[in-house]
C-alpha positions in Angstrom: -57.3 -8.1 55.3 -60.3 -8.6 57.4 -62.9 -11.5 56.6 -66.6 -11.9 57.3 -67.0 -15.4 59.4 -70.2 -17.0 58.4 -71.6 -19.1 61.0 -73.1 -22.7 60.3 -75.5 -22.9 62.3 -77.5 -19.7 61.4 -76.9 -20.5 57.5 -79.4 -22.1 56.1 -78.6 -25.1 54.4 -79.8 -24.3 50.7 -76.6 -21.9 51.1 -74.4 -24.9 51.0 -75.0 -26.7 48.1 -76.7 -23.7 45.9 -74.7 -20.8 46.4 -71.1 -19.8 46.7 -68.9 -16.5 46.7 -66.9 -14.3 45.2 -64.8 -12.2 47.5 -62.7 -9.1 46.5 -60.1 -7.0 49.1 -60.6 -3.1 49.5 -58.9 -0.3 50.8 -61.1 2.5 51.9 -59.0 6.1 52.6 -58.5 9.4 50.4 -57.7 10.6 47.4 -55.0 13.4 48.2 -54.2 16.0 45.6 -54.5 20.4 45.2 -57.4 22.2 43.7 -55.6 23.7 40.3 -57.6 26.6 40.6 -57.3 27.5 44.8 -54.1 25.8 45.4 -55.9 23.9 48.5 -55.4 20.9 49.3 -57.5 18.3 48.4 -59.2 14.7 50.5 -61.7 13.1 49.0 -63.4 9.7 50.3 -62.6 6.9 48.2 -61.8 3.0 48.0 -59.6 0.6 45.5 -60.4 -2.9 45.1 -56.5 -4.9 46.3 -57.4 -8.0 45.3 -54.5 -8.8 43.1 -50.7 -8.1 43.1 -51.1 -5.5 40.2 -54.1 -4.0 42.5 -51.8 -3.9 45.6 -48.5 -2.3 43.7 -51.2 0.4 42.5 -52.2 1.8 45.4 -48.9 1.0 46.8 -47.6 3.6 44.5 -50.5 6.1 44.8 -49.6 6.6 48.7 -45.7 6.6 48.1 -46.6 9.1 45.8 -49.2 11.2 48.5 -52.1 10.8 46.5 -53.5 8.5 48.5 -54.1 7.4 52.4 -55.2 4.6 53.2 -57.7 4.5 56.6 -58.9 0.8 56.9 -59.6 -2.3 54.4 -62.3 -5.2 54.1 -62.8 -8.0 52.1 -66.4 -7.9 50.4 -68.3 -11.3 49.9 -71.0 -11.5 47.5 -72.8 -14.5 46.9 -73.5 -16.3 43.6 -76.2 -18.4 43.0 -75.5 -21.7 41.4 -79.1 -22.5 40.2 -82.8 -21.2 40.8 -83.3 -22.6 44.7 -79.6 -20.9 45.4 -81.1 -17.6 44.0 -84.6 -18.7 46.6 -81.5 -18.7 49.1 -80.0 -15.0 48.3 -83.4 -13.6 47.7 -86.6 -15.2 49.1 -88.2 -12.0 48.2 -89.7 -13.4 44.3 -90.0 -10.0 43.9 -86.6 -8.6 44.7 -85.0 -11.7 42.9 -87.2 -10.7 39.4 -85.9 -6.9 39.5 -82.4 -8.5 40.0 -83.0 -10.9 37.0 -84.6 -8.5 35.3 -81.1 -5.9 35.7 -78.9 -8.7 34.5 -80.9 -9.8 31.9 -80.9 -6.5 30.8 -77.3 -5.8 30.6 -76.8 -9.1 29.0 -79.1 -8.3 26.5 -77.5 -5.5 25.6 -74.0 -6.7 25.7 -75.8 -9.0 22.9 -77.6 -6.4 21.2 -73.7 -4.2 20.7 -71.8 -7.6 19.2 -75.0 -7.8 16.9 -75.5 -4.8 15.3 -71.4 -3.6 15.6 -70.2 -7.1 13.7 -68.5 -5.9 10.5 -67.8 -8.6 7.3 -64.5 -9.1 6.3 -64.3 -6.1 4.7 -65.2 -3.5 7.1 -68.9 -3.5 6.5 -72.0 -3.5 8.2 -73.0 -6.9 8.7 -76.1 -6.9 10.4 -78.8 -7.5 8.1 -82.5 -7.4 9.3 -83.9 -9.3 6.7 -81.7 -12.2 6.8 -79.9 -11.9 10.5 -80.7 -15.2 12.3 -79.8 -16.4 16.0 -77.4 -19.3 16.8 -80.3 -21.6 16.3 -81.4 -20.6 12.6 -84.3 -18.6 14.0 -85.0 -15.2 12.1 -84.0 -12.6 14.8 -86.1 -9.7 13.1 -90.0 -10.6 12.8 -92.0 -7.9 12.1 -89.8 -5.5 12.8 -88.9 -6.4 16.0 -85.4 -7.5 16.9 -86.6 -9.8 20.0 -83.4 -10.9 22.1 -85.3 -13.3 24.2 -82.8 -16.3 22.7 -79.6 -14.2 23.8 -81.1 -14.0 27.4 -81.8 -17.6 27.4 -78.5 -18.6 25.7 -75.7 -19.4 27.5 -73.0 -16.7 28.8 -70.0 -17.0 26.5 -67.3 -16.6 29.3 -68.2 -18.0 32.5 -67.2 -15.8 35.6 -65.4 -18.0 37.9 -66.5 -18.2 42.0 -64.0 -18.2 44.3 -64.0 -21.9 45.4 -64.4 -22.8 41.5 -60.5 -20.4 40.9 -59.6 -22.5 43.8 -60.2 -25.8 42.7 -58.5 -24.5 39.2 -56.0 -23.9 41.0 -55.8 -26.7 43.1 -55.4 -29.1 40.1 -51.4 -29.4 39.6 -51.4 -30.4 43.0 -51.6 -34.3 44.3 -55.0 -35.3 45.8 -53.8 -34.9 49.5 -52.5 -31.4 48.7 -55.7 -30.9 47.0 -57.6 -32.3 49.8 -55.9 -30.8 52.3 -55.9 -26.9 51.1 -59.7 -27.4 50.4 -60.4 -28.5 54.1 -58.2 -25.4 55.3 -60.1 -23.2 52.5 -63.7 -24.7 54.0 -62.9 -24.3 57.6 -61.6 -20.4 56.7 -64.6 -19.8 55.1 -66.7 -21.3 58.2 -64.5 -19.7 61.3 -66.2 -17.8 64.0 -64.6 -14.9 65.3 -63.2 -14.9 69.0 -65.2 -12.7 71.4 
């Protein structure tokens, strides 16, 4: 797979210690089939994510199979902000970095909003209940009205989306400390290669 090289020098150092990665492998080609109504063959532009084994085996099969052909890959890096100076780092743009906030917050308000108003009781009902619904912290969630989801934005993510580097220091745990040491220092230094010119 081919990798971005990120070099020091030109990174500045807020990237570091506030913001890490999360790469994914893709395969960009076509998706080959026959138009059921000409009988034409078919190749349209398309890309799978080959990340993982089951990922890999999938499109593994889709080519033995002639649906798909494969023309190059790349591995995708998109950083993560690890607190508010690493999304400064991302984004200086205040701007930019508020519409971005604003998206998320968005979708995880209404992720919340769906477990809220789809819980069911025990016995298959409808269990939200305006007059008496109340947030994690006792507070009414309906006031005049107005379901406010300001306390699910603010409220921590119930599954936390690993980075790379944090999988890899999960992973790194059944190992001794010089294993772990060392495999971390190779990890680092892949991250940090400059390509040959």
């Amino acid at each position: 797979m081919a990798t971005t090289a990120i070099d020091r020098a030109s990174a500045p150092a807020a990237v570091e210690s506030n913001v890490t990665s999360e790469r994914q492998d893709y395969v960009i080609g076509y998706d080959l089939g026959v138009d059921e109504k000409t009988g034409a063959k078919t190749r349209v532009v398309a890309f799978r994510e080959i990340t993982s084994e089951e990922q890999l085996a999938a499109v593994k099969k889709l080519r033995d199979e002639g649906k798909f052909a494969d023309v190059t890959t790349v591995t995708v890096s998109i950083p993560r902000a690890k607190n508010l100076d690493g999304i400064k780092a991302i984004c200086p743009n205040e701007e930019e970095a508020a519409a971005n906030f604003n998206r998320g917050a968005k979708q995880k308000a209404n992720n919340r909003l769906k477990a809220i108003l789809l819980e069911e009781t025990g016995t298959g009902e409808v269990a939200f209940d305006p007059e008496s619904a109340v947030d994690e912290n006792g507070n009414k969630r309906v006031v005049n009205g107005v379901l406010d989801l300001t306390s699910e934005i603010a409220s921590e993510s119930k599954r936390k989306v690993l980075t790379e580097e944090e999988k890899l220091d999960r992973f790194l745990e059944q190992f001794p400390e010089s294993v772990r040491a060392a495999m971390k220092s190779a990890y680092q230094a892949s991250r940090q290669a400059v390509p040959a010119a």
